[in-house]
C-alpha positions, 0 to 999 in steps of 0.5 A: 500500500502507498499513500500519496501526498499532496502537500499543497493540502497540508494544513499541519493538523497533525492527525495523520501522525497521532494515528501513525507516528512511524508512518506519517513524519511531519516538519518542526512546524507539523506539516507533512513531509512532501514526498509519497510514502510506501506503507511497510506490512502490519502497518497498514491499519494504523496508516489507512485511518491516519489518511483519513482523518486528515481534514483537508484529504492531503492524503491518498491511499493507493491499494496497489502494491508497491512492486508489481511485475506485470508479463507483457505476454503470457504464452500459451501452454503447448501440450504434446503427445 
């Protein structure tokens, strides 16, 4: 999981933080670091309500995994007797 960023949003509320100090690092003044966040695995509660008590929606989440390698083409299985 990812959350994306939109620091133009950010108001320094700093709920996301109270929610998920270890996922969400703000500055010295409370605003969310710019930059998208990859989520580490058993975090991910904690990370989905700390997006969604922004006020403001600076944050995003992305439910796609980060690294995901897509075949261009899957060949077909030839059988012979």
């Amino acid at each position: 999981m990812r959350i994306i960023v939109h620091k133009a949003k950010c108001q320094g509320h700093a709920r996301c933080s109270a929610q998920a100090p270890d996922v969400f690092k703000l500055d010295d003044e409370g605003y969310i670091l710019p930059g998208d966040i990859e989520v580490a695995e058993g975090q991910q509660l904690l990370a989905s309500r700390g997006a969604r008590s922004c006020p403001e929606r600076a944050l995003e989440l992305d439910p796609t995994p980060a690294a995901r390698v897509v075949p261009d083409a899957i060949e077909p299985r030839v059988w012979r007797a």
